[in-house]
N, C-alpha and C positions, 0 to 999 in steps of 0.2 A: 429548911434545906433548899439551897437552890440549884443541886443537880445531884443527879444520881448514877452512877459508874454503871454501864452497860458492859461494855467490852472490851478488849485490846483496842481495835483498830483495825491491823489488818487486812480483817475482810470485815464486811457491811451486810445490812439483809437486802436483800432486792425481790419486789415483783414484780415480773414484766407483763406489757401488755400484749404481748407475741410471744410467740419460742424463742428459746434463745438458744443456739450450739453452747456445748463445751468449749472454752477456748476464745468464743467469740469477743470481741470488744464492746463494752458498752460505755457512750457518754452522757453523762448527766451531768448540764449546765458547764462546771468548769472543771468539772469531777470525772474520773476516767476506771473503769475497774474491767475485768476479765474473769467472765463466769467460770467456777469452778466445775461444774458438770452442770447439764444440758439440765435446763428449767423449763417446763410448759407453763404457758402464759395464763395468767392469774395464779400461779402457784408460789408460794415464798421462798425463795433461792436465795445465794452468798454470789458477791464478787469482790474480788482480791481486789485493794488497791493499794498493795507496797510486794513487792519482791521482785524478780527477777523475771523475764519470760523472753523467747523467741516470738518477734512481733512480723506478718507477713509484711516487706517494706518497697518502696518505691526503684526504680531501676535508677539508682545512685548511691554515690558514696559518701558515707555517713562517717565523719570522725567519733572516735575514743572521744567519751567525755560530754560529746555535744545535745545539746538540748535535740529533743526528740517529739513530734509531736503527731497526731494521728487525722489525716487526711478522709471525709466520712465518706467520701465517694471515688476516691484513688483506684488506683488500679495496682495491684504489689505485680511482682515478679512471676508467681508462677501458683496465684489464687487467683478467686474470679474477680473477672472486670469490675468494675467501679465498686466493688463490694466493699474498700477501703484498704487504708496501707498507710508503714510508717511512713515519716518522711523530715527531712531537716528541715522543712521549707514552713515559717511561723505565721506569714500572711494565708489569714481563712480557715486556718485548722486549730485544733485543740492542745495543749502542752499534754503529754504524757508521762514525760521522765529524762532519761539521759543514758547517751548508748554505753555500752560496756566495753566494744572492741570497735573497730574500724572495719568496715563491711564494702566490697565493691561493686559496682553496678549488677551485675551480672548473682547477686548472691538474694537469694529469696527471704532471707528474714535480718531482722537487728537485733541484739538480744537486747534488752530493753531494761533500766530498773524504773518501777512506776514510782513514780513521786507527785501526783496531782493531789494527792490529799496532804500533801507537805507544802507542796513549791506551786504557785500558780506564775508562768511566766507572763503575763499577762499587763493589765495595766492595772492599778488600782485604785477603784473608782471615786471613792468616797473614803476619807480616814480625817481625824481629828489631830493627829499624830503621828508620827514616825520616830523612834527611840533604839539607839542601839542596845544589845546587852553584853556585849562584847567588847573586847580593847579597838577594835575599827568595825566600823559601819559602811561597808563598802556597798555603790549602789552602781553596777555593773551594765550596757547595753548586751542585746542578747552576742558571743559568739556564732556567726555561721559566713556562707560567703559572702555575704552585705552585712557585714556589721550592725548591730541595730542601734540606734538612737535614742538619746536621753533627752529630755525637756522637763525643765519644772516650768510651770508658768502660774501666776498669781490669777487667782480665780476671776473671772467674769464678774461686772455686776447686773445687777436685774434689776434697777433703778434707775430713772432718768436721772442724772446728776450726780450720782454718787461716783466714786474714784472706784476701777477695779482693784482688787487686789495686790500688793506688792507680791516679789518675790525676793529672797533674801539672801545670801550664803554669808555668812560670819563662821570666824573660827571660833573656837571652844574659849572660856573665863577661863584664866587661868587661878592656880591656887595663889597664894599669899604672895610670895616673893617669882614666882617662877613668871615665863614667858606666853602671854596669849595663843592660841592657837593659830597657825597661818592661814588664809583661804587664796588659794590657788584657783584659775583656770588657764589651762592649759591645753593647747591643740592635739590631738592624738599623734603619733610616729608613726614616720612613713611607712612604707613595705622594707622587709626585713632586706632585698636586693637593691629595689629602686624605688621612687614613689614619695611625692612631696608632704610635707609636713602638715597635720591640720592648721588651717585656722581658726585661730581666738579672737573671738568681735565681742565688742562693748559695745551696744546702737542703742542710742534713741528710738523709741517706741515714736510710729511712722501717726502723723496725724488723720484722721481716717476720715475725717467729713469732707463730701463733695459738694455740699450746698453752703456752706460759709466758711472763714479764715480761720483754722486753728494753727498752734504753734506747734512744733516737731518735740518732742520730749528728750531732755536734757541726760546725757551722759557724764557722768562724774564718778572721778577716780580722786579720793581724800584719805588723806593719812590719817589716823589716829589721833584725838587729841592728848596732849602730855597732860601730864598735875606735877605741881608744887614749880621745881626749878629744873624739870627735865623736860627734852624737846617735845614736839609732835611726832609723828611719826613720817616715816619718808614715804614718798612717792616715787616709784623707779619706775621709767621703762628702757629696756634694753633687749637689741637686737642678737637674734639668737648666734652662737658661737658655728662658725663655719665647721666644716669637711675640712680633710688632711690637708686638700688645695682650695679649697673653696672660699668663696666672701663673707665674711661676716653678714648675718641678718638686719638687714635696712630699718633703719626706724623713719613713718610719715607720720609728718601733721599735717592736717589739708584743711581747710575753713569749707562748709559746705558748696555746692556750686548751688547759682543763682536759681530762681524759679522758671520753668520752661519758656514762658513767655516777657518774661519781665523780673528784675527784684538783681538784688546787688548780694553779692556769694557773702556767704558767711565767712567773719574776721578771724583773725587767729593771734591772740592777745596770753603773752610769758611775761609774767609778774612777778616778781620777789614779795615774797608777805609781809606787810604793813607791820611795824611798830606799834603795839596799841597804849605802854603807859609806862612811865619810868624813864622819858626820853630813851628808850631803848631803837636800837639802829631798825632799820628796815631789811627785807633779806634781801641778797645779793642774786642777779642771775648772770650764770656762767655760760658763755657757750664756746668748748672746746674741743679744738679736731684730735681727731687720735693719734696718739704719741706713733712714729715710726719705729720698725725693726729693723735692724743691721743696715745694709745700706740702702731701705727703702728711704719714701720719702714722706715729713710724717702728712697728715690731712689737710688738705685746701678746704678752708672759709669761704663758701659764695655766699653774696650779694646781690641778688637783681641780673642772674647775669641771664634771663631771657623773662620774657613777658613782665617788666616791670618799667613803666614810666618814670615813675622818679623813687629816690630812697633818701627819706626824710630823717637826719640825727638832730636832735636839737632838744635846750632844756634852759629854763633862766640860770647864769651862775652858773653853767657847766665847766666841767675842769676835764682835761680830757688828756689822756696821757698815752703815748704808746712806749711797748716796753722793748722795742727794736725797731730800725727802720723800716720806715712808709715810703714808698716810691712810686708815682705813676709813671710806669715804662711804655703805657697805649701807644700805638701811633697808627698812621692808614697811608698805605698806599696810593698817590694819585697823581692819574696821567692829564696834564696840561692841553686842553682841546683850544681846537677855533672857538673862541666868544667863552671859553670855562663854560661849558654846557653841564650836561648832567653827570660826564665822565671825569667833567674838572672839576665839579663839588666836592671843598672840604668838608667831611661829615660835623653835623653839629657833636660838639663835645671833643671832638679831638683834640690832644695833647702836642701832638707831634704828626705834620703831615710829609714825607718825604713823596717830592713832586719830580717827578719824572718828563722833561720836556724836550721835544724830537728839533724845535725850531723857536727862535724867542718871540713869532709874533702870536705862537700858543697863550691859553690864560689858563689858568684857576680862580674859580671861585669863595672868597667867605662865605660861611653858611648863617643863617638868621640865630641871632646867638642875647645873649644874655649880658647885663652890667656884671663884668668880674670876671668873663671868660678872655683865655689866654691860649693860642694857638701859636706853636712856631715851625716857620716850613722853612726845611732846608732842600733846594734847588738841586738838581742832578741831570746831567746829560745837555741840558741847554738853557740858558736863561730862561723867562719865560712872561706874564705879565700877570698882574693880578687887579681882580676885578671884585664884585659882588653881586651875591644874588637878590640883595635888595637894593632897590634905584635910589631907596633915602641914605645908604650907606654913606659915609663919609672915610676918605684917608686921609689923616692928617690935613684936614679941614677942607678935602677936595672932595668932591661930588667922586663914585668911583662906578653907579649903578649899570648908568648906560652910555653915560660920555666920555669919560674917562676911565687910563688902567695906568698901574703901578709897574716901572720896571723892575724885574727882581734877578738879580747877577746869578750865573752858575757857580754852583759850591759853596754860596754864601746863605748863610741861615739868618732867617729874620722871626722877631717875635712880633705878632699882632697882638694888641690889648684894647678891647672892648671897654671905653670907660664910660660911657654913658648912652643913650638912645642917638641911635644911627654913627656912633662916633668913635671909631679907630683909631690907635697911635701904632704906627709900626715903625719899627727900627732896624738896622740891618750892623750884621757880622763879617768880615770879610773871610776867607776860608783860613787866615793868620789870627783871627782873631779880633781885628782892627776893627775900629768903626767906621761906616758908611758916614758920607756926607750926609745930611735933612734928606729926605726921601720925598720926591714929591710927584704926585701922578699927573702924567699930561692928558692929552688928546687921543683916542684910540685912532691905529693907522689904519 
């Protein structure tokens, strides 16, 4: 026989090592009961630890339902000083049970049902296992006015070099034909009027040594593998669905940033999944804006369009197709100074420079540019001249850096064409259309 039936439960034997009142509270460890009549110490008494009771409680208000738990030095309402008291509040105190009714500041007790010999709200220290017996296994942070917090974390090791322990959540096997279980994390919901939504983080475990280099630990999010001739499983992220007026929930990707002192930020690499045998394709990646409603407009595609140097397309044998017009409509603004100074510099990359000139012995400047680029400036308000910011420039086979400038007509648009190191060809439009004579730069006046 490995155990033998004592008693309900209930109540308990107890002896104390003091008096105890009728009524009084007593805690043992994690265990909470209330003497049934007054016990002289060393003598063997009972205390209740399941029913109902009026518990002396804290000057607050305590919801219907809410975890209860018993303060050893509190002060209640209208018993003695620090002699103890209920209280909602779970840092320091012991779990007792759960209130029955809703109690106000001002009200001297909570009526209490004990449940510390059932429900330990506590942590749990040590366990092999965790097993539901039920259709859900739900694992709940405590209700009070701080919400309490969940954490699993994979165990510590107490080994030089050994790995700690993972931590896992996988959904449930499923049966024969049916669907695996989902696993879910998910941010908590705002406050019921206002109040932002939790967030859900995936992070990398932070590398902890301060005396040599270790690597940051890896985050990964993988779909499922398929069998036979069905796919893998997918991988989604999507931004959460907006308010009646609100914006839809942003989704980022960011590549780490750099080491405090030094070190190049972490890369951010979207890959279509490799082909492994059968000459089967490679997978494809997509990236597409969101479709518009009614007469909005639907999502702008950017590019580089702040903090990026250059944006490299390129592949041997690329084929590259667009499925509606491409147009570069760029252009810049720029006013014609004495000498093209900093005000008359055409920016590099410009498409289209519409130059604004008050007097024609104003200039602008070419900017230091590349074999292949193409600028055209169309003239407004007064001829003007055109020079370069570099002295080895040439136009149309004329030095233009520091000796010479190009005159360029009002109204008439000319295209420069960069075709090889230091070497210009520009050519000119008349405002009809017509072409300009050879263009050739003289003498600056």
């Amino acid at each position: 026989m490995q155990a033998t039936y004592i008693q309900v439960g209930r109540e308990i034997d107890y002896t104390p090592g003091a008096d105890v009142d009728a009524g009084e509270v007593v805690v043992q460890g994690s265990l909470i009961g209330v003497s049934n009549t007054a016990i002289d110490s060393g003598d063997l008494g009972t205390l209740a630890v399941s029913g109902i009771f009026d518990v002396d409680q804290h000057a607050e208000i305590i919801t219907a339902g809410s975890a209860v738990y018993w303060d050893a030095d509190g002060s209640s309402v209208s018993g003695t000083a620090s002699a103890g008291a209920a209280t909602a509040t779970a840092t320091g105190n012991t779990f007792m049970g759960f209130a029955q009714a809703v109690t106000a500041e001002a009200d001297s007790y909570v009526r209490v049902s004990l449940r510390s010999a059932e429900t330990v709200a506590g942590a749990v220290d040590t366990a092999t296992s965790l097993t539901g017996t039920a259709s859900t296994f739900p694992i709940a942070g405590l209700e009070a006015a701080q919400g309490g917090s969940i954490s699993t974390t994979g165990g510590a090791s107490t080994t030089s070099g050994n790995a700690g322990g993972a931590s896992t959540i996988v959904g449930g096997l499923a049966g024969a034909t049916g669907v695996g279980g989902a696993a879910s994390v998910t941010g908590g919901g705002g406050g019921a009027t206002s109040g932002t939504g939790g967030a859900a983080s995936i992070v990398g475990g932070a590398a902890r040594s301060a005396a040599s280099n270790a690597v940051g630990g890896a985050a990964a999010i993988t779909g499922g593998i398929g069998k036979g001739n069905l796919a893998g499983g997918a991988v989604s992220a999507t931004g959460g669905v907006a308010g009646t007026t609100g914006a839809g929930g942003a989704i980022a990707v960011a590549g780490g940033a750099g080491g405090a002192t030094s070190g190049t930020g972490g890369a951010i690499t979207v890959a279509g999944g490799a082909g492994t045998a059968g000459n089967a394709n490679g997978g494809a990646v997509s990236v597409i804006c969101g479709n518009a409603h009614g007469s909005g407009t639907d999502g702008v595609l950017s590019l580089g369009t702040s903090n990026t140097s250059a944006i490299s397309i390129g592949a041997s044998a690329i084929v590259t197709a667009f499925a509606g017009p491409v147009q570069d409509r760029s252009f810049s603004e720029v006013t014609a100074t004495a000498g093209g100074g900093t005000d008359g510099l055409i920016p590099a990359g410009c498409k289209l420079a519409i130059v604004t000139s008050g007097t024609a012995t104003h200039a602008v400047s070419l900017p230091i540019s590349s074999v292949g680029d193409e600028i055209e400036i169309l003239v407004t308000g007064a001829a003007c001249e055109l020079v370069s910011a570099v002295t080895a420039h040439q136009v149309n086979q004329v030095t233009v850096g520091e000796t010479n400038e190009l005159a360029l007509v009002q109204d008439s648009l000319y295209r420069c064409k960069y075709v090889a190191a230091n070497n210009w060809i520009v050519t000119g439009l008349t405002k009809l259309g017509a072409a300009e004579a050879a263009l050739v730069p003289d003498s600056r006046a």
